[in-house]
Backbone bond lengths (Angstrom), bond angles and torsions (degrees), N, CA, C in turn:
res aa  C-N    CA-C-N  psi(-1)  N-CA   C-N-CA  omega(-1)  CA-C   N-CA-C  phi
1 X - - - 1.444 - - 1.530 108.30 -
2 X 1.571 120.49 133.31 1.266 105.92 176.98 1.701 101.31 -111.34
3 X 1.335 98.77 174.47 1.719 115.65 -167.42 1.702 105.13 -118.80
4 X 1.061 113.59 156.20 1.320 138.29 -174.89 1.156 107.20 -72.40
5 X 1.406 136.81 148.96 1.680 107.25 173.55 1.409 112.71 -123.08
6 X 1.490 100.69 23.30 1.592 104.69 -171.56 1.223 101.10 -120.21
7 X 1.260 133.45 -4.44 1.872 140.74 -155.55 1.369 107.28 -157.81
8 X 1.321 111.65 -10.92 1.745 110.04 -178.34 1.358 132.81 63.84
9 X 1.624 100.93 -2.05 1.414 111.93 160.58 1.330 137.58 -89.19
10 X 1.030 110.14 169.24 2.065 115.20 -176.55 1.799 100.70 -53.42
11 X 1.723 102.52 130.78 1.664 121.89 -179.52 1.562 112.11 -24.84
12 X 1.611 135.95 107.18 0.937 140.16 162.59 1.693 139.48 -112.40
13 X 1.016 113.71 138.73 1.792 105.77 -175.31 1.494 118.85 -81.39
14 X 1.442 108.30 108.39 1.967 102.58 168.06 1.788 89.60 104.99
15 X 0.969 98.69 153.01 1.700 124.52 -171.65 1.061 120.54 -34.32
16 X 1.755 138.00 123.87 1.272 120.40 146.60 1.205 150.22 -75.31
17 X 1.412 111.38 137.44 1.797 108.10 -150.68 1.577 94.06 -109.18
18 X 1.404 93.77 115.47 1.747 105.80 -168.67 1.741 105.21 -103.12
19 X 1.424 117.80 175.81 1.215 137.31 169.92 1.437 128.21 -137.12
20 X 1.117 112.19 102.13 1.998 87.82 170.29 1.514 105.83 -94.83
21 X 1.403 99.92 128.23 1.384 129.57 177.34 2.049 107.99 -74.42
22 X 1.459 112.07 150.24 1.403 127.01 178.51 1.904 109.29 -36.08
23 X 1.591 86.89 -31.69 1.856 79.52 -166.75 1.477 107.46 -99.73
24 X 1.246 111.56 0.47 1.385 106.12 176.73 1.899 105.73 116.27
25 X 1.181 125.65 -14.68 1.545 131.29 169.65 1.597 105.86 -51.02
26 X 1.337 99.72 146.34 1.590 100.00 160.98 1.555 93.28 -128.43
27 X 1.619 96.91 141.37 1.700 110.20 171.80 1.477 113.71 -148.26
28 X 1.304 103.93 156.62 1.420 105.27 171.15 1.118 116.10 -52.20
29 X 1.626 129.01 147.26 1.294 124.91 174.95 1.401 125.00 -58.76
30 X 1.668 104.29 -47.35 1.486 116.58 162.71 1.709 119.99 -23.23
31 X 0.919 115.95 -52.04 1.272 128.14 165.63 1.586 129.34 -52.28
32 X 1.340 113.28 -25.76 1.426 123.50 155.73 1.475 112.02 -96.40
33 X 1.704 145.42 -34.64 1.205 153.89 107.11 1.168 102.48 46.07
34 X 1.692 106.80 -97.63 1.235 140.48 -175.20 1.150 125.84 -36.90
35 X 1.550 120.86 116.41 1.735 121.53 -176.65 1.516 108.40 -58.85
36 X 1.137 112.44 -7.03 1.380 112.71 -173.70 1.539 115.97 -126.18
37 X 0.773 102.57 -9.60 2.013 121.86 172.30 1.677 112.45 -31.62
38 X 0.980 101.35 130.43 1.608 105.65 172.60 1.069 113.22 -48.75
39 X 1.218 114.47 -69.32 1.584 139.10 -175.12 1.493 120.70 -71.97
40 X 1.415 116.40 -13.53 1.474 124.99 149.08 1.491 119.36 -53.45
41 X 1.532 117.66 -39.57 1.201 122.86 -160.08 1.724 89.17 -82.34
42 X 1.447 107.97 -51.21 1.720 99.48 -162.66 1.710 108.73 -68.12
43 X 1.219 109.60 -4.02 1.523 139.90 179.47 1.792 90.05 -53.40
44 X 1.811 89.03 -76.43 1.615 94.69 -177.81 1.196 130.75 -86.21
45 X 1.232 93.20 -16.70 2.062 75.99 176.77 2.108 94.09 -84.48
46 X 1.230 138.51 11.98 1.261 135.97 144.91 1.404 101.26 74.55
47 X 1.341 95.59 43.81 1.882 119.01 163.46 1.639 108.81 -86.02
48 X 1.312 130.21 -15.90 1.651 156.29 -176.01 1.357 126.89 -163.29
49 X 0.897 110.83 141.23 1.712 109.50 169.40 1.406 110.63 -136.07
50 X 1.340 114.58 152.89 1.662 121.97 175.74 1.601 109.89 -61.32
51 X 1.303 101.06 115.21 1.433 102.09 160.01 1.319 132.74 -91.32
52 X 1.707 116.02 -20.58 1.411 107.39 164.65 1.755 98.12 -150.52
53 X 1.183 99.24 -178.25 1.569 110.57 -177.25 1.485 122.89 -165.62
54 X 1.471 113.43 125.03 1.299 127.53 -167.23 1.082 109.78 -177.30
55 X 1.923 106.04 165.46 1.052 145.41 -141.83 1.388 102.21 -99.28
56 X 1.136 108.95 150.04 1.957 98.16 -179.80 1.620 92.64 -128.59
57 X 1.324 156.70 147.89 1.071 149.70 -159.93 1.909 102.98 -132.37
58 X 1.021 115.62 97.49 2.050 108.11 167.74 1.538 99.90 -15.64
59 X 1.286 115.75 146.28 1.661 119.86 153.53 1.778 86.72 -101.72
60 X 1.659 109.10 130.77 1.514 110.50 130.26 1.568 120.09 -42.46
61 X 1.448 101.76 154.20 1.155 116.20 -172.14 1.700 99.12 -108.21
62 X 1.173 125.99 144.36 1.497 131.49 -163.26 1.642 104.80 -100.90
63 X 1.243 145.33 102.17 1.083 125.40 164.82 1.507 127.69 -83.70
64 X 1.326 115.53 142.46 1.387 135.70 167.24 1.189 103.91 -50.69
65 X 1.851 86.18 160.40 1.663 111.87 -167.93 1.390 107.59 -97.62
């Protein structure tokens, strides 16, 4: 299985869409998203809140001559 190297998650196509959370966590957004999300719930019952949000973009890799 390979890993992401910008998000630490399992190999994915197209940008990761991150969050930093009140306490200092960073997570996928999906994870707040989700009707069922962990971090949705502590979302609402207003145990954390998002403090920022963004895009993380792949760098191409440059090949030599």
């Amino acid at each position: 299985m390979k890993w992401c190297n910008l998000c630490g998650r399992q190999k994915h196509i197209g940008p990761c869409d991150m969050a930093t959370l009140s306490d200092g966590r960073i997570v996928h957004v999906s994870r707040i998203d989700k009707d069922s999300g962990d971090v949705r719930q502590q979302v609402q019952k207003g145990e954390v809140k998002v403090a920022n949000r963004w895009l993380i973009r792949p760098t191409k890799k440059k090949r030599g001559r």
